[in-house]
C-alpha distance (Angstrom), angle and dihedral (degrees) to the residues before:
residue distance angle dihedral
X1 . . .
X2 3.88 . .
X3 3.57 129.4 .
X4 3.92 127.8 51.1
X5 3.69 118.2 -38.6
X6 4.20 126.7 -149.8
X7 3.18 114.4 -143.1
X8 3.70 131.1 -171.7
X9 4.08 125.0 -151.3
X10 4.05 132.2 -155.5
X11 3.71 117.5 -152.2
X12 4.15 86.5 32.5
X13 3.82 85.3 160.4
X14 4.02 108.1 48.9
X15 3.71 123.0 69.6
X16 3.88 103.9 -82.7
X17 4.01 84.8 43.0
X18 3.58 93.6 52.0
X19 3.94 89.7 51.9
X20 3.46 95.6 56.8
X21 3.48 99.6 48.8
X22 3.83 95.4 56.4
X23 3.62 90.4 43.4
X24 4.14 90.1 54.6
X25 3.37 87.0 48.2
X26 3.54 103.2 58.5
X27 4.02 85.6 40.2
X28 4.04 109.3 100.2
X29 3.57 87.6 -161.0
X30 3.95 105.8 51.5
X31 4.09 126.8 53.4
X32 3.07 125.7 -145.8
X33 3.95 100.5 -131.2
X34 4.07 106.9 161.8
X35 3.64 132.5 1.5
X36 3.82 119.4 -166.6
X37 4.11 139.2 -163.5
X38 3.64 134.8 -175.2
X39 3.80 116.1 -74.2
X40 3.74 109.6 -84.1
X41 3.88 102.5 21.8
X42 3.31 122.7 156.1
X43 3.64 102.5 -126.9
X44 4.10 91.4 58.5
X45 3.56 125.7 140.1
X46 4.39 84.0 20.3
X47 3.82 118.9 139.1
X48 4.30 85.1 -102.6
X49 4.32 88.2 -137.4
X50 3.66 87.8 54.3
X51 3.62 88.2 61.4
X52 3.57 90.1 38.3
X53 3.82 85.1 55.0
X54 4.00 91.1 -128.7
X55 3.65 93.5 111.2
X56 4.04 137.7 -107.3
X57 4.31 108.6 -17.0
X58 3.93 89.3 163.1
X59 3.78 78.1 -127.6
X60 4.30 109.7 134.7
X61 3.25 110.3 -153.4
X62 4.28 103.6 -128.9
X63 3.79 136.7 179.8
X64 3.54 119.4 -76.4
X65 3.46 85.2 -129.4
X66 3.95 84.7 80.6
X67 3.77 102.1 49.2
X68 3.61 96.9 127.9
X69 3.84 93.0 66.2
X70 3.53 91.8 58.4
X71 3.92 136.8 87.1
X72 3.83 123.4 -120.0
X73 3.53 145.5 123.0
X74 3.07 106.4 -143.0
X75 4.07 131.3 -1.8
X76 3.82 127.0 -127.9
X77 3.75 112.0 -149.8
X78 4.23 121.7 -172.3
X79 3.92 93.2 159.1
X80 3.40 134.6 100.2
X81 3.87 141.1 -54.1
X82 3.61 93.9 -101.1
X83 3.37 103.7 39.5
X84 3.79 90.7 45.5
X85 3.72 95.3 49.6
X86 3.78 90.4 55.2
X87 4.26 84.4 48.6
X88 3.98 83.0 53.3
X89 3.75 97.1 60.7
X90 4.18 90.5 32.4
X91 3.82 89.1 65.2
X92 3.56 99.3 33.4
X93 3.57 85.1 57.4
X94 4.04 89.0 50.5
X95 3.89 98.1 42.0
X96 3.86 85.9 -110.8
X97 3.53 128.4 158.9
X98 3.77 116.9 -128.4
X99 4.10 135.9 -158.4
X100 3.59 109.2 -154.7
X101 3.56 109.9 -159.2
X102 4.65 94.4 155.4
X103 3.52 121.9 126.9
X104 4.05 138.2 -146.5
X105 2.94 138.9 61.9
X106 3.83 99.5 -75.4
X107 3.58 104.0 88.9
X108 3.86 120.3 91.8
X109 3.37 119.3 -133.7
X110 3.75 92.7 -159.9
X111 3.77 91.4 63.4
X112 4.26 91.2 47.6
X113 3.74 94.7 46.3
X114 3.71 90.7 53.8
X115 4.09 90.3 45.5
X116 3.76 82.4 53.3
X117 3.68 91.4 62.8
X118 3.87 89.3 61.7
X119 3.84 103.3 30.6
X120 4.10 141.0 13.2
X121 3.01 120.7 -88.8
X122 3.79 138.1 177.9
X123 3.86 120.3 -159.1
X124 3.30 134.5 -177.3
X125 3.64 146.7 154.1
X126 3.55 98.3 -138.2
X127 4.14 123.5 14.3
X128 3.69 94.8 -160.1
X129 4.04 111.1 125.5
X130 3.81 90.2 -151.1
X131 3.89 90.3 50.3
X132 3.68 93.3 46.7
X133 3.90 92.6 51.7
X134 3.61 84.4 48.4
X135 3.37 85.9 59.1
X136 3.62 96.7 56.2
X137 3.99 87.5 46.1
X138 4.24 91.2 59.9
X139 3.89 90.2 54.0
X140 4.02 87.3 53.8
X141 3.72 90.4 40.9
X142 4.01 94.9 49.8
X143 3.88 92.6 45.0
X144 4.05 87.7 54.4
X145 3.57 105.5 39.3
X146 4.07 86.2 33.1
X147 4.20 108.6 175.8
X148 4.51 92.0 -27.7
X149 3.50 85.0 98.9
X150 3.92 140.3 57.9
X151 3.64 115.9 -136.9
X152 3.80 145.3 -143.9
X153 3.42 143.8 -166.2
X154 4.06 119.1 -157.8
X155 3.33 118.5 176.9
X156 3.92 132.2 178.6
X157 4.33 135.8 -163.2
X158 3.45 146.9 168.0
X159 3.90 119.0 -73.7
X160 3.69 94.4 -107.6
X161 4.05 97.5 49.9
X162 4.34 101.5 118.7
X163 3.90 103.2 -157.5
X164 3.77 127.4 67.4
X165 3.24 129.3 -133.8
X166 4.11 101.8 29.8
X167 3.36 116.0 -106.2
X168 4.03 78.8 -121.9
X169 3.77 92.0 58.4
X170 3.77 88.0 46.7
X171 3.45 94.0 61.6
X172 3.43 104.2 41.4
X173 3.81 90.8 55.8
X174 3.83 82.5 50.0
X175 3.89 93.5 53.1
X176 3.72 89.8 50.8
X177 4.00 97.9 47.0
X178 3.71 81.3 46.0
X179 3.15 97.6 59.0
X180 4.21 98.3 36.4
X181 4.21 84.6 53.8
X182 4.09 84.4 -110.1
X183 3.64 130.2 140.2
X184 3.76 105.6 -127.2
X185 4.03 88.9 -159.4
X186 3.70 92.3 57.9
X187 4.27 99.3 33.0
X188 4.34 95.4 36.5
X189 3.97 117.6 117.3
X190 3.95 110.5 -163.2
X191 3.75 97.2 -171.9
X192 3.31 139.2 -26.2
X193 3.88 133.2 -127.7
X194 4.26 142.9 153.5
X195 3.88 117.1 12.2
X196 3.79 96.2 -18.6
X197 4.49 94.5 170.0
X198 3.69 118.4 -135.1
X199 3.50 118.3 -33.8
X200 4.20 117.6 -104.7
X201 3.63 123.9 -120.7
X202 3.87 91.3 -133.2
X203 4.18 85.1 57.1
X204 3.89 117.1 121.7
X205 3.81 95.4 -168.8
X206 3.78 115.5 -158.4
X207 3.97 121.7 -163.9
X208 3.86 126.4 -174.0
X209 4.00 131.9 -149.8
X210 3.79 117.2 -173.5
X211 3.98 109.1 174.5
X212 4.29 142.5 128.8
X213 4.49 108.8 -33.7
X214 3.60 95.0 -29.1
X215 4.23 87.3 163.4
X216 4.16 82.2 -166.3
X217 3.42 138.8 -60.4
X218 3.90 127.2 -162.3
X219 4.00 129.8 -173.2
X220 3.57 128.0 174.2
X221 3.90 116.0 -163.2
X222 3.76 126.1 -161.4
X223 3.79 110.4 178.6
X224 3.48 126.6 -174.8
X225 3.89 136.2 154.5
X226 3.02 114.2 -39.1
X227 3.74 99.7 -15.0
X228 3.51 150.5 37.3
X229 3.48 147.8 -157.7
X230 4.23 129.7 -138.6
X231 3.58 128.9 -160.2
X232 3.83 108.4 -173.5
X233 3.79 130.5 170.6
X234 4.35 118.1 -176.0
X235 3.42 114.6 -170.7
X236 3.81 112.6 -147.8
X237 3.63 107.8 -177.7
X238 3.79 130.6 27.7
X239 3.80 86.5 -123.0
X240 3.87 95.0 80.8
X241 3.80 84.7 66.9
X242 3.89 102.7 38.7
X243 4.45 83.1 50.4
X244 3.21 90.7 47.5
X245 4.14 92.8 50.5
X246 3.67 89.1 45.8
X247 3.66 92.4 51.0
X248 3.68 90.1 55.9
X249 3.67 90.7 47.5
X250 4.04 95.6 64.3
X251 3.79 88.4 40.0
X252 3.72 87.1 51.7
X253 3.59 93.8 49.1
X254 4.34 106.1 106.6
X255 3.52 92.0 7.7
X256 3.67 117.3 154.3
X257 3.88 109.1 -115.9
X258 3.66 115.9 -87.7
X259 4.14 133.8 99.3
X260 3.88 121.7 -80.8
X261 3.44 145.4 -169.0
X262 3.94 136.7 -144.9
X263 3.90 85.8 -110.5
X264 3.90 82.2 66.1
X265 3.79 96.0 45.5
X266 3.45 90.4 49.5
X267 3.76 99.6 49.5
X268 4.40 90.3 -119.3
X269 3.83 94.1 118.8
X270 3.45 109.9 123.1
């Protein structure tokens, strides 16, 4: 879709929030049309890029509880599974396309895929471009090295992150058992401790760091004999996440209804 796309964003006042409003500011092909808190937060009735420290947008941040009465294309949402499942039915109500950019395990996927029926959606467990072509890279890997190799997942975040593994690390274990023909609910490892035996090929080990501002770090290992390979993405800034949401947000824009991926916003479906 060309032209200027107005986008709306939950969470305006936390960190994530606060990102993507500077960030849509600065973009001369986005608007920033609504921004939206939980009911009762402090920060409500606030000029939202005051709080976002990019200056006066004439933009009050208001309770999502009032979404309908506000302009926007489409809605960026980095909250939580509650508050984005009540978003869900909000703009499927309103016709409104929707970025989903929440993690956890929370959010049912049920209750998206039959929103996607009626609007667009994009979701995604982690909006980072790098991370997404990463992605792509673990499919090729997997095909090549196939089962010759054992394989890890190691994956790293701030002190104050509450679920464990990322949704990132989730996925990318599920691209690789994908792509090997394994179930990663019957072949994942979360952890290891004690007498644990020698490890099994079929084995997608997972392993978890939570400590200080750790924005996110992501390393998948294949190791075979006498070699092995490392795809690792670090994220240094929040921004690589709140881009990559706005990015999907003007793709979104037009869309016919139905549920997307980064893959598809950034042309690496197959």
């Amino acid at each position: 879709m060309t032209g200027i796309t107005v986008v709306g964003i939950t969470g305006a006042a936390g960190r994530m929030g606060r990102m993507l409003v500077e960030l849509a500011a600065r973009d001369p092909n986005l608007r920033l049309g609504a921004a939206f808190e939980r009911a009762h937060a402090p920060q409500l009735g606030q000029d939202v890029g005051v709080i976002a420290g990019v200056g006066v947008l004439d933009v009050p941040l208001v309770s999502g509880e009032h979404l309908a009465a506000h302009p926007f294309d489409v809605l960026i949402d980095f909250t939580t599974p509650q508050a984005t499942a009540e978003n869900l039915a909000r703009c499927r109500v309103l016709g409104r396309a929707l970025v989903i950019g929440t993690t956890g395990s929370g959010l049912d996927r049920a209750m998206v895929e039959a929103a996607a029926r009626e609007i667009a959606i994009v979701w995604a467990p982690n909006m980072s471009v790098g991370v997404n072509l990463c992605f792509k890279l673990l499919e090729i890997a997997a095909r090549v090295l196939g089962d010759s190799v054992d394989i890890e997942v190691v994956e790293a975040h701030h002190r104050h992150k509450v679920d464990a593994p990322s949704g990132t690390a989730l996925r990318m274990g599920e691209i690789v058992a994908n792509t090997l023909g394994r179930d990663l609910r019957t072949c994942a490892v979360y952890g290891r401790e004690g007498q644990t035996g020698p490890r099994a090929r079929e084995i997608i080990g997972f392993s978890t760091i939570r400590a200080g501002e750790i924005v996110g770090d992501h390393t998948v290992l294949f190791a075979g004999a006498g070699e092995r390979v490392e795809i690792t993405h670090r994220a240094e800034n929040r921004a690589t996440f709140a881009g990559g949401a706005l990015r999907a947000a003007r793709w979104l824009a037009g869309r016919s209804p139905g549920l997307y991926d980064m893959q598809d916003v950034l042309g690496l479906r197959d």
